[in-house]
N, C-alpha and C positions, 0 to 999 in steps of 0.2 A: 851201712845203714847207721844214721846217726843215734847213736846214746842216747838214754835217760838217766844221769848220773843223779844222785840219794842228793837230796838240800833242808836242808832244818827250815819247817815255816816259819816266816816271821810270827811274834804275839799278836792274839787279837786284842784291839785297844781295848783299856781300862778306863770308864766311862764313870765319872761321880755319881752317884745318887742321885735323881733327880726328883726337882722338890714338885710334889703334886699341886697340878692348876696353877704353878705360875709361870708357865708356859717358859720359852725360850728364848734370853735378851741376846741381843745383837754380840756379846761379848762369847758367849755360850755360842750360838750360831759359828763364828769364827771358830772357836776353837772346833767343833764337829766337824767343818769344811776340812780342818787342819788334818784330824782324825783320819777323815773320809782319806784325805789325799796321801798321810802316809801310808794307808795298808794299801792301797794303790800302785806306788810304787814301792813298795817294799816286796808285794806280790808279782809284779815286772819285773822285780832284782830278781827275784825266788825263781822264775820262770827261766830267765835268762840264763842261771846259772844249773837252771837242769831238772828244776823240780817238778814234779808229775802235776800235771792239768789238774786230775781227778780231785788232789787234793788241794787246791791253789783254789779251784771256783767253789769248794766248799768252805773252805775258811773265807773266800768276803762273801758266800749270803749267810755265815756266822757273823763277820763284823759287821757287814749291814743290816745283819736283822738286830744286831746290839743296838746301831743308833737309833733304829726305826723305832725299836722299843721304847730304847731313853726320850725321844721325844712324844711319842705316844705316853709315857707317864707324865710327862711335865706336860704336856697340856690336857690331858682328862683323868688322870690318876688312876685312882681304883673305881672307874666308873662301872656302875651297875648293867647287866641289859645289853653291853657292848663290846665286843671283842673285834680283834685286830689279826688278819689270815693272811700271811702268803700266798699267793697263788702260782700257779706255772711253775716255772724253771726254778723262782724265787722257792714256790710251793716243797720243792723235791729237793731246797737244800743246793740247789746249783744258781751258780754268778758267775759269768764272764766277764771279762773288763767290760762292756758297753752294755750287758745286757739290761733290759728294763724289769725293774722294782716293781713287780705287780700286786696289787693290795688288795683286798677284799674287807668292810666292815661288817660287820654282822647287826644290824641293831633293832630291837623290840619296837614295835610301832608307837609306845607308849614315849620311850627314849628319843628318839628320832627327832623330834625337832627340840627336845633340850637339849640335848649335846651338838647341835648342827653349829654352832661359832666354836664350840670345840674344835668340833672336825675340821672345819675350813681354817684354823689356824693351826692345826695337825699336817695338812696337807700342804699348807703354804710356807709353813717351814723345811718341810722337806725340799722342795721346792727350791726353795733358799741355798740349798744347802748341796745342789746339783744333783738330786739325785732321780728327778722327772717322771714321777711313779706312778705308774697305770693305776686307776683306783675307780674304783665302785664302793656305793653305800647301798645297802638292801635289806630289806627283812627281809628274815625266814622264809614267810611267804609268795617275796618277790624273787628270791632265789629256787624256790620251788616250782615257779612258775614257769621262770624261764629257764630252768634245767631241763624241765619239761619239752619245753617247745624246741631249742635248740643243744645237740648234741655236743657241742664246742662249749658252749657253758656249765655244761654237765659234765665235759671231762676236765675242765680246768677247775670244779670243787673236789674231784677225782685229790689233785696233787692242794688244796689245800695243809696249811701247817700255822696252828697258833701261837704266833707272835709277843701279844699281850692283853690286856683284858678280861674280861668275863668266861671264866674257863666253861662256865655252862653250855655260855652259846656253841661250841666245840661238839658238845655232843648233841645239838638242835642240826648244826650242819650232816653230823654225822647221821643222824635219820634222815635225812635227807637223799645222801647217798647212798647209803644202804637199802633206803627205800625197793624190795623187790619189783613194786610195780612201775617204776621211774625206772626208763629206758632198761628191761630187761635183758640177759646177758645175747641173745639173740638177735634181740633188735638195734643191740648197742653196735652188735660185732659189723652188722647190716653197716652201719652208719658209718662206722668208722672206715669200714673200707670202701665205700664209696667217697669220701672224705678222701682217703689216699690215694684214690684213682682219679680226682677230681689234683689233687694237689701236682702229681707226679706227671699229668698232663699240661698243665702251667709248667713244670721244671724240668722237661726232658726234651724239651726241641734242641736246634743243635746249638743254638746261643750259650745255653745252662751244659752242653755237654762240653765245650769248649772254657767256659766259666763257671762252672757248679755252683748248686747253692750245697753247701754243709747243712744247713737247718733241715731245710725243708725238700732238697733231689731225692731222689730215688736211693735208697740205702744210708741216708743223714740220719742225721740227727734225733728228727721225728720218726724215723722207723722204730728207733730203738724205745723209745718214747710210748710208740703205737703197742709193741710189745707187752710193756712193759702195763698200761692203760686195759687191754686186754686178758692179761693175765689176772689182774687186780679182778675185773666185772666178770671174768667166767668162769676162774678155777681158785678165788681168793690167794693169785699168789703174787706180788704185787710188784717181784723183782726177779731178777733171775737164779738166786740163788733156790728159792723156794718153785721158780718152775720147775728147776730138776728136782725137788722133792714131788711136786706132783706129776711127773715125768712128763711134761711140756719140753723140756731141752734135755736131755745128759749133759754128763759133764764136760767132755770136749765140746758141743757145742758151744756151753755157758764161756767156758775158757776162748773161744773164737769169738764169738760177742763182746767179749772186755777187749783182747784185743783191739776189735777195732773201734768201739768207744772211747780207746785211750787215743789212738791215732785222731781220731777225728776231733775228740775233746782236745787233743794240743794242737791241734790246726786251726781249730774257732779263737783258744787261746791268744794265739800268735796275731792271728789274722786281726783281731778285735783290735789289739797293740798297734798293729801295725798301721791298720785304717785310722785308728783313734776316730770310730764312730761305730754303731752299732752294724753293721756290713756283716752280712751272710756268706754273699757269692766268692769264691775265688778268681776274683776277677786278676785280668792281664794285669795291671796296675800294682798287683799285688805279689803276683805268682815267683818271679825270680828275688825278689828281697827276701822271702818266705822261705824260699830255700837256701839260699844264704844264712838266713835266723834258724834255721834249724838244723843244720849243720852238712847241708846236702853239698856235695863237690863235681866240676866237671869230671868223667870218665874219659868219654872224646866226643867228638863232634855228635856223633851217633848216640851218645848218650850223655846228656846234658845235666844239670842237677835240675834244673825246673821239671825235665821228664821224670828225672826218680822222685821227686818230692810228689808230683799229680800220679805218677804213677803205685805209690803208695795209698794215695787217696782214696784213689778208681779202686785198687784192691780191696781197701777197709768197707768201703761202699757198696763192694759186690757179695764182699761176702755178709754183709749186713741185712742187704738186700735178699739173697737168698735166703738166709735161716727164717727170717722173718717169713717169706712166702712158705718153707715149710711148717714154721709156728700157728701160721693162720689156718694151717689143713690142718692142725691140731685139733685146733680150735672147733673147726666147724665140726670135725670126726666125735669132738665132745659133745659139741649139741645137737648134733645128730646123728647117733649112734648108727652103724652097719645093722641091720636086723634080717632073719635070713641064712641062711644056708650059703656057702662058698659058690659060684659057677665057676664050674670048669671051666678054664682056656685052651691048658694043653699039658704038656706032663710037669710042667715046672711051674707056674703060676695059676691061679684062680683071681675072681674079683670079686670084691665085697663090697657094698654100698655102693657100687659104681666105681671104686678103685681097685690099682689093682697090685696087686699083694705076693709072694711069692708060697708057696704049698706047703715051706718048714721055716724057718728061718735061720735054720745056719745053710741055704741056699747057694749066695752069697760067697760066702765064705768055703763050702766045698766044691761049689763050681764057677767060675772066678768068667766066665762066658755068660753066666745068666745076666748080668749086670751090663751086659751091650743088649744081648736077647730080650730084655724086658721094654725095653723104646722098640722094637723091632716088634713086640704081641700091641702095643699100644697103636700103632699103626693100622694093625691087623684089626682092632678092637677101635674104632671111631667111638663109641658112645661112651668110651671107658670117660673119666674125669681127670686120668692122670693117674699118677705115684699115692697109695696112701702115707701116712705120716708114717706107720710104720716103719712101712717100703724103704722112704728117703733114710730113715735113721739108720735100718741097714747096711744100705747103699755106703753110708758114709764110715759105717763101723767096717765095711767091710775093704773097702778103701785104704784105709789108714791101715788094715791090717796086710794086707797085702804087698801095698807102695810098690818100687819098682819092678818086681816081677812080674806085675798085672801087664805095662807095656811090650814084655818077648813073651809073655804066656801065646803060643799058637794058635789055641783054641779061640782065644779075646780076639785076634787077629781074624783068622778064618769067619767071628762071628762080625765082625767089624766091617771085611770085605763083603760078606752078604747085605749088610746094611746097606753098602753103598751102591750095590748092582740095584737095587729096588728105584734106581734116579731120583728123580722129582721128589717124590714122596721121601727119602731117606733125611732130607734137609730138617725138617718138622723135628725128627729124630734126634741129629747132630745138635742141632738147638736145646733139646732138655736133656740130652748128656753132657751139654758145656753148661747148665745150669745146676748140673749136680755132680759136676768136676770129675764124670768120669771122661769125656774129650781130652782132657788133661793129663789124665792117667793114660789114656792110651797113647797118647804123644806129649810128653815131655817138653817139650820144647814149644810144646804151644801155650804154654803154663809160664812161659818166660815173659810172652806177650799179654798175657791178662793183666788186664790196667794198663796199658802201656801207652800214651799217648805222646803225640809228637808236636814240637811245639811252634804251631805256623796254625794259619787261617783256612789251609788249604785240607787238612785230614781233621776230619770236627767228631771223629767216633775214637774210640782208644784200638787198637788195633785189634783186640778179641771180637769188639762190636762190630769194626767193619767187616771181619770173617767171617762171621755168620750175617750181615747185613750181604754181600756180597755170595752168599752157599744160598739166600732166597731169592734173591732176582737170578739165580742159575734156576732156580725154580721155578720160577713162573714163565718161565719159556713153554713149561707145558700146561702152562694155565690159558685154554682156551681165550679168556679177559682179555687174554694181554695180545691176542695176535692181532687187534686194529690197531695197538701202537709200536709191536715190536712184529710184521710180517713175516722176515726176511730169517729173524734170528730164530723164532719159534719156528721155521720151516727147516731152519737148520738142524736144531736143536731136536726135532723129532726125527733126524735121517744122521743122528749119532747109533753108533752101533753098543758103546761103551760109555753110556754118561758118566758112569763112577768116575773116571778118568778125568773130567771137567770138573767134577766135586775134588777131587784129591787135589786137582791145580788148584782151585780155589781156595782150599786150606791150607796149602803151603807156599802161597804166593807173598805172603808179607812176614810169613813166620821168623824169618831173619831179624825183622826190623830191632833196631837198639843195641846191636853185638858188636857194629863198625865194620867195616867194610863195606862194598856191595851186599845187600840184601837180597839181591835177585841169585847174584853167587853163591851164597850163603845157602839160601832156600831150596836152591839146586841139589846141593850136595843132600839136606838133609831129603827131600822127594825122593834122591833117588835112593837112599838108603833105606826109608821108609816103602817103597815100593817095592825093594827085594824082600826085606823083611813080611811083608803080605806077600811075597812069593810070584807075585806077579809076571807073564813073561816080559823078556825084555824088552820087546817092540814096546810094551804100554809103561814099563817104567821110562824109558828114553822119551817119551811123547810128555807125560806129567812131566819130568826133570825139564825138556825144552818149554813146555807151557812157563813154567815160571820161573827162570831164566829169562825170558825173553817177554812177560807177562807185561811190558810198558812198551815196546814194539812197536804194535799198531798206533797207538793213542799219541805216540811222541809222531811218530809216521802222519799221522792226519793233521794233527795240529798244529808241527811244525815246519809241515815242509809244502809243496804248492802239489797235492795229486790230482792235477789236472793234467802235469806234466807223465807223458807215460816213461820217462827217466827214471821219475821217484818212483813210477808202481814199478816197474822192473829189477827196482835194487830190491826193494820191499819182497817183491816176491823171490826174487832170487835168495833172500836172505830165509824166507820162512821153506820155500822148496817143494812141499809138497799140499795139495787141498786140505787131508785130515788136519795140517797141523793148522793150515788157515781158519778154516771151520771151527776148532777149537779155540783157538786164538779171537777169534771176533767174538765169540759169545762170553769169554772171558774179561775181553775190552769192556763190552760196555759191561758186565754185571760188576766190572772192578768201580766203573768211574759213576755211575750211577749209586755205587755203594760206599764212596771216599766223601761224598757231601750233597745233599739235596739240588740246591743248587747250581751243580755244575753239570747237570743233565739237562737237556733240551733238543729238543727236534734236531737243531743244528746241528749237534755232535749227532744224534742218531745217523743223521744224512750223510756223513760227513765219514762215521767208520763202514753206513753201507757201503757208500759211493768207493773207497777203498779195495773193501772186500770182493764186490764184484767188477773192480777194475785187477786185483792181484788176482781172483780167481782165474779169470778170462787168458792173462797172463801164462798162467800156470797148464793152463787145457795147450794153449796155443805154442805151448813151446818159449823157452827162453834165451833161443838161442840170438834170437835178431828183433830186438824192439822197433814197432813202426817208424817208418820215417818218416821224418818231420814236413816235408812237402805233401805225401801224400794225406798226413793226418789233415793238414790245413786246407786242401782241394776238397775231400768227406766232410768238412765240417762247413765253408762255404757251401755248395752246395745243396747239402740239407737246410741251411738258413734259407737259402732261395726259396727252395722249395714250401719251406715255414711260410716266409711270406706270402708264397704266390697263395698259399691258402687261405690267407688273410687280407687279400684281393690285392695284392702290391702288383703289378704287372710283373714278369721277367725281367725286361730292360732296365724299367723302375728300380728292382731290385737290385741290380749287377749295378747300378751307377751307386745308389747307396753304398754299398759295398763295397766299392770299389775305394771310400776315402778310408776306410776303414784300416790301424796296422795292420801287417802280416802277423804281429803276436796274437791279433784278437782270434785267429782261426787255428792258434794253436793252444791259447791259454785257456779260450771259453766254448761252455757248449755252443752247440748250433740254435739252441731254443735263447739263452740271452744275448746272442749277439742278434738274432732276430728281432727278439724285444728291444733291444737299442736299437736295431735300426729303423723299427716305428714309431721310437719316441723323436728321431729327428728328424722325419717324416712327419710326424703330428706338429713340429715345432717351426715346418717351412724354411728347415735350415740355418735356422736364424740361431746364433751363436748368444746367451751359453743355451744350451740344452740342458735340463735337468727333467730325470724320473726316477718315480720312487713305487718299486717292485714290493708293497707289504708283502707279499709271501712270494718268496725266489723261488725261482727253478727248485734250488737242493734243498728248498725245503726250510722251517723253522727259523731262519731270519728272514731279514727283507734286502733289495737289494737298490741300492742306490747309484746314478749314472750319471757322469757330469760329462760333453762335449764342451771343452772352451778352448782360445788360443790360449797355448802355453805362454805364460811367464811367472816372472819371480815369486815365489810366495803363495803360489794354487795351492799346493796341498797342504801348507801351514793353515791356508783362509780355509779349506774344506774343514779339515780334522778341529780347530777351535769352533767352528760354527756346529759342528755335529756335539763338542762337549759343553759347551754352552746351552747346546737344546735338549740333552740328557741323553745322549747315545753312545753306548756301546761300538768301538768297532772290532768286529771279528779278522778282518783282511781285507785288502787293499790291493788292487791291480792296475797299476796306472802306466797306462801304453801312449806314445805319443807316435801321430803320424807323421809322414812328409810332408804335410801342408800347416805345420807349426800346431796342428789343436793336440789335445789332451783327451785320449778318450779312458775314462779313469771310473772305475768299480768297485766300490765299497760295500760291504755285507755288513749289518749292522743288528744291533738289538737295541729294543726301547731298555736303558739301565734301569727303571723302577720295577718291573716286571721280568726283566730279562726273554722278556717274548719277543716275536715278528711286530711289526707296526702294524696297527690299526687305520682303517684307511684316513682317520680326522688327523691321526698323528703322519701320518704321510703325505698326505696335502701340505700341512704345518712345518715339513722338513724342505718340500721342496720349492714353496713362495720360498723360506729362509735361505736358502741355496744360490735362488735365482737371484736374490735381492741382491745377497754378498757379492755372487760374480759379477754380476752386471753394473756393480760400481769402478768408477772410476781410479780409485786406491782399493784394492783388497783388506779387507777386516779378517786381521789375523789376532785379534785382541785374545790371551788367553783367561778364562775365568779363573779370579781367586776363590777359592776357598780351602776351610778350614781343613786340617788332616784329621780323619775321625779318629775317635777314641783306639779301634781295635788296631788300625793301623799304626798308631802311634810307638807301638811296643814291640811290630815287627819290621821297622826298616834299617836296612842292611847296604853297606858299599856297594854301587855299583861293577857288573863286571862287563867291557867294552871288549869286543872281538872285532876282525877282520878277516876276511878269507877271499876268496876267488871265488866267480862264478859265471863263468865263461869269461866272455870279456867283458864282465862287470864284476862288480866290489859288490860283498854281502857284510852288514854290518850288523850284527847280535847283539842286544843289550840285555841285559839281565839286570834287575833293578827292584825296588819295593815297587812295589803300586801306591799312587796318590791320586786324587781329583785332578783333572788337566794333564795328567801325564803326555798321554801323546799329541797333545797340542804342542806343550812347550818340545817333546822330541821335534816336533815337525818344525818348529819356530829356528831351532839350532841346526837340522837341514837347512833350512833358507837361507840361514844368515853364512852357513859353509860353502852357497854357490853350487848343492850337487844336485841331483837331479833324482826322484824315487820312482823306480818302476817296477814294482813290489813290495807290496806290507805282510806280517805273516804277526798279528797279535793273537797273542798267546795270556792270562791270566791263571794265576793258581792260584787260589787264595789272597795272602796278599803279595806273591811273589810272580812276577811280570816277564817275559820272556818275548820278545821283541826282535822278529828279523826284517831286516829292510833289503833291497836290491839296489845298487848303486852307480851311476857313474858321475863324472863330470860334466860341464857346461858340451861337451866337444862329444861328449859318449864315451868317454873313455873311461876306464879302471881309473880309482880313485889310489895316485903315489901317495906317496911315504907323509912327504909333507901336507896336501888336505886331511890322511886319515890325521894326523898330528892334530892339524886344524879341530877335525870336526869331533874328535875324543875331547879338547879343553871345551868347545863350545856344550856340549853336551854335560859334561862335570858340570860345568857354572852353571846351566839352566838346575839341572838336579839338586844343584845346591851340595854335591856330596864329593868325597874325595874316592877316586874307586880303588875297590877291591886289590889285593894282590896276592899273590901264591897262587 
């Protein structure tokens, strides 16, 4: 962890006299600019070489509030009636390099328009002089007014500080403030937290989790601020030293709260520097020069300095975040007292006021199980409101007094494993034991990944987040709600015999991450250690250790490989072996990938690890010893297409001619329902070449499916893939089969990219006029669209890496690559211009990182030698524009 080595501040400038009302000549002006700019950098030296935040942004709103001064005396003197206030950040005595100089004048109604040329040459000097200062003029009056009506203006005369002028008006503001009937301590506290629930929803999508804001996220800046603001209007204390006098915090609290005020204070620091503009966010742009500037280094791959640097953030943030929500149950326990008699709960706990409390308070401390037990009566107790302020402070005294013995105490164990037998419901639990760090306690190592985030587009939670994001969609599997969109899993999921076992995977499936090596290895080892330790027998520890182990399985299995093919379900299954572990395994799929980023959920992957699950399931009933053959699959599937259509009045004969032009791949690669649907889109089309139709909601659901019939030649599937990125689509995978009579019968699964949904039928009208138009010219428009690399990707692309393998007697070619706009057009552009032929796509996206298998031969059908892959590895480099990857 990097240092904070001791630095001498630099002086604050020494500023002449200033002579009253004759304002500030041009010569003067220069030298302040001068001023301004050496404590500037001199405070950027100070920083650089190690000196503490805390007091670096105090010394410039000292030397800034010196020149504000000095010019406030040279242009109004010792005027009567008018005073000159800090406010904000300015207010509390704190400056960051960009922060804004926020003003307040005070002036008597009487004053007010004789000093107004004053003022505007007050303010226009400053102005002058760079320093672009938030400023208001008010009476008393109009400051009372609208303190009144708006809570934001009321807490920013909260942190007024007078600057210069009329020391009276000081104490006119100060009645103001103090004012009992102006927003009372109740109504304030109302405001304010709406105000932060209002804020923290603007800054907590996964944009701001991925780029924080410092000010203003969740656990910033402004929490401590909010604190601090609260404590002032409800208990007169107005910082944290004087909360522990009125027992708002203890002392290790207060000591955790500076903590992470200083971390965060040298991160806005730096950040401010380094943006050279007033910048909040920790944005991509910023994030690895940051750690650099702070002295953060690579460990290995697995652990990068840009992770330890955010991951120290996320930490300062969380626990900011926490004390603060127990600060505010202070708060409210203040203004509205418990009154009443204790209710029983049970022999260890009672509730008071609605919370709930434990019966002595060395609890705790002599029985070191009540501290899992107490989420466990909370459960029991719905109406409860949670932990009192008490409760938590215990909880945390008694914590610290215990430390690692709490994790092999047996009884914490034994009370832990009951928690988890309760399923569904235990999650609610797990959640406010990892908000008051006893999760933590009881597993160590899960205390490794608090803050921990990883630095790609693709994991947008830090990995504590995603663990418990991922322990509540295992939850709503028994949320009635949820079974019209998740059927299959919630049916699963209520014919577990042992959910705790699915919870335990789910806690210990990313626990590794950041240590290096595999993670899944890693997590293994620790599950199963963790499992003997709860005593567990071994059938169910070997199940959680194989769950996560093997926790990316399914999801790499659907996504990358073609399970239509009953090849892949039978390796797949062959590999998982038995139902319990499948069953557990699919509901851990999706609550992993639905809980890695919002958007990488959609119908289509639901469809996609069904279609899987009850293709390995069926597998597994049937025996593994002899996978269907490939003739008789492709007679069953014909067949039933017949039969499809004869229901949709095609004739027989009809049928079987249709059919008949059709590959032999199509009756092994697709169901019987889309190959039916193609074969009365060319039926509807009179034969007449190209054929184009477009399936808004496919067979498997959640995308759409697109059909092209044309003669084969050069450049189809380059014209297909630029006309589909041109018109804003998404493609999932690609099946492109050609017949013996030269055509191309070729299937694309696609999503509209602004929505990432199935097409709408206006937009699949719109896809397939565009289709028809392309093929049916003369030259194929394979033109690919320029545009710009967006910002976030800008920060994550990486060498590509080019593979080769066998696949039957065809060539598979793997790219792995950034993702850009156009990508797989120009991929497709460097197929054309290599001569080989594509009869298979397998697109794959993560974030910003792309994963791209294609199926291969030559002009002839053949596997693709030594010298085209040569070829088509340089052709592919120049399109990417990149040199690829090695090692």
């Amino acid at each position: 962890m990097p240092s904070h080595p001791s630095h001498v501040l630099p002086p604050l400038p020494r500023l002449p006299p200033a002579m009253p009302r004759s304002g500030v000549s041009a010569q003067a002006r220069l030298a302040l600019r001068q001023v301004l700019g050496d404590v500037d950098r001199s405070l950027a030296l100070a920083f650089r070489s190690g000196a503490d935040a805390r007091d670096l942004v105090r010394a410039r709103a000292n030397a800034i509030g010196s020149v504000v001064a000095h010019v406030w005396q040279a242009c109004l003197g010792e005027a009567a009636d008018c005073a000159l206030f800090a406010v904000g950040g300015f207010g509390r005595g704190v400056l960051f390099p960009q922060s804004d100089v926020d003003l307040l004048v005070l002036v008597q109604p009487q004053a007010a328009s004789r000093q107004a040329r004053a003022l505007e040459a007050f303010f226009t000097c400053l102005w002058d002089l760079g320093l672009k200062p938030g400023h208001a003029v008010r009476t008393p009056a109009q400051c009372r007014e609208l303190a009144a009506g708006d809570v934001s203006v009321f807490t920013a005369l909260l942190d007024a500080r007078l600057l210069a002028g009329d020391a009276a008006q000081a104490a006119e503001l100060a009645a103001i403030v103090d004012d009992p009937a102006l927003w009372p301590p109740a109504e304030f506290f109302a405001a304010k937290r709406a105000e932060q629930r209002a804020r923290h929803a603007r800054y907590d999508d996964t944009a701001y989790n991925l780029e924080p804001n410092l000010k203003d996220g969740p656990g910033g800046l402004r929490t401590l601020d909010l604190m601090r603001w609260l404590g002032r209007r409800i208990a007169a204390a107005p910082d944290f030293a004087a909360m522990v006098e009125h027992g708002l915090l203890d002392a290790t609290e207060r000591a955790a709260l500076e903590r992470s005020e200083a971390t965060l204070w040298r991160y806005r620091f730096a950040l401010h520097l380094a943006a050279g503009r007033p910048e909040e966010r920790l944005l991509f742009d910023h994030q690895r020069r940051l750690a650099a500037d702070l002295g953060y280094a690579d460990e290995h791959e697995k652990n990068l300095a840009v992770e330890q640097f955010m991951q120290r953030y996320y930490r300062a943030a969380t626990i900011a975040e926490r004390l603060c929500v127990q600060f505010k149950e202070r708060c409210a326990e203040l203004l509205e007292p418990a009154t009443g008699e204790p209710q029983t709960l049970d022999e260890w706990f009672v509730a008071l006021g609605g919370r709930l409390e434990p019966r002595d308070a060395g609890l705790f401390l002599r029985r070191p199980r009540a501290m899992v037990d107490a989420f466990a009566v909370l459960l029991d107790h719905p109406g409860l409101r949670g932990l009192s302020a008490q409760t938590m402070r215990l909880l945390q005294q008694a914590l610290a007094r215990h430390r690692g013995g709490f994790a092999e105490d047996r009884n914490v164990l034994a009370a832990f494993l009951a928690l988890l037998r309760r399923g569904a419901p235990a999650v609610e639990a797990l959640a406010g034991m990892n908000r008051h760090g006893v999760l933590a306690a009881i597993l160590p190592m899960f205390r490794r990944v608090v803050g921990r985030m990883q630095y790609d587009l693709f994991h947008v939670y830090t990995v504590d987040e995603h663990t418990l994001r991922v322990l509540r969609n295992v939850a709503r599997y028994a949320d009635p709600a949820a079974r019209e969109e998740l059927p299959l899993a919630c049916r699963t999921f209520e014919a577990l015999d042992k959910p705790e076992l699915l919870l335990l995977a789910a806690l210990f499936h990313d626990i590794a991450k950041g240590r290096g090596g595999d993670h899944s290895v890693l997590g293994e080892q620790d599950a199963r250690a963790f499992g003997t330790r709860l005593e567990l027998p071994r059938a169910d520890v070997e199940l959680v250790a194989w769950l996560v182990r093997w926790h990316l399985l399914m999801s790499v299995t659907a996504q990358r490989q073609d399970i239509t093919d009953p090849e892949v379900v039978h390796r797949f299954a062959s590999q998982v072996e038995d139902t319990e572990r499948l069953d557990h395994l699919y509901l851990l799929t999706i609550a992993d990938i639905a809980g890695t980023n919002p958007k990488l959920w959609n119908e289509w992957k639901a469809r996609l690890l069904a279609d899987l699950y009850v293709a390995a399931r069926y597998a597994l009933r049937a025996g593994l010893d002899s996978p269907p053959h490939a003739e008789v699959r492709a007679q069953a599937c014909r067949a039933r297409a017949v039969e499809l259509l004869a229901e949709g009045g095609v004739e027989a004969d009809r049928a079987a001619a249709l059919l008949a032009d059709f590959p032999e791949a199509s009756f092994l690669r697709h169901r019987p329902e889309l190959v039916a649907w193609q074969a009365r889109a060319i039926e509807r089309s009179g034969g007449v070449d190209p054929v184009v139709a477009v399936q808004p909601r496919s067979a498997r659901g959640g995308s759409s499916e697109v059909f092209v019939r044309a003669p084969d030649r050069d450049g189809l599937f380059a014209a297909i893939a630029a006309t589909l990125d041109r018109l804003g689509f998404d493609v999932l995978g690609a099946r492109l089969l050609a017949s013996g009579r030269g055509r191309v019968f070729d299937t694309f699964e696609v999503l509209d990219a602004a929505t990432s949904a199935a097409l709408d039928a206006e937009r699949a009208r719109e896809l397939e006029a565009a289709l028809a138009r392309v093929l049916s010219g003369d030259r194929l428009d394979a033109r690919v669209a320029r545009r710009t690399l967006p910002r976030r990707l800008r920060h994550f692309q990486r060498a590509p890496r080019i593979e080769f393998g066998a696949v039957g007697a065809a060539t598979q070619l793997a790219l792995v690559c950034s993702d850009r706009p156009g990508l797989l057009a120009e991929v497709a552009q460097a197929l054309r211009d290599a001569r080989v032929r594509v009869h298979d796509a397998r697109i794959a996206t993560f974030g910003e990182r792309v994963e791209d298998f294609f199926v291969l031969t030559d002009e002839d059908d053949r596997s693709l030698d030594g010298a085209v892959q040569s070829r088509l590895r340089g052709l592919l480099l120049d399109r990417l524009g990149e040199v690829e990857a090695t090692g």
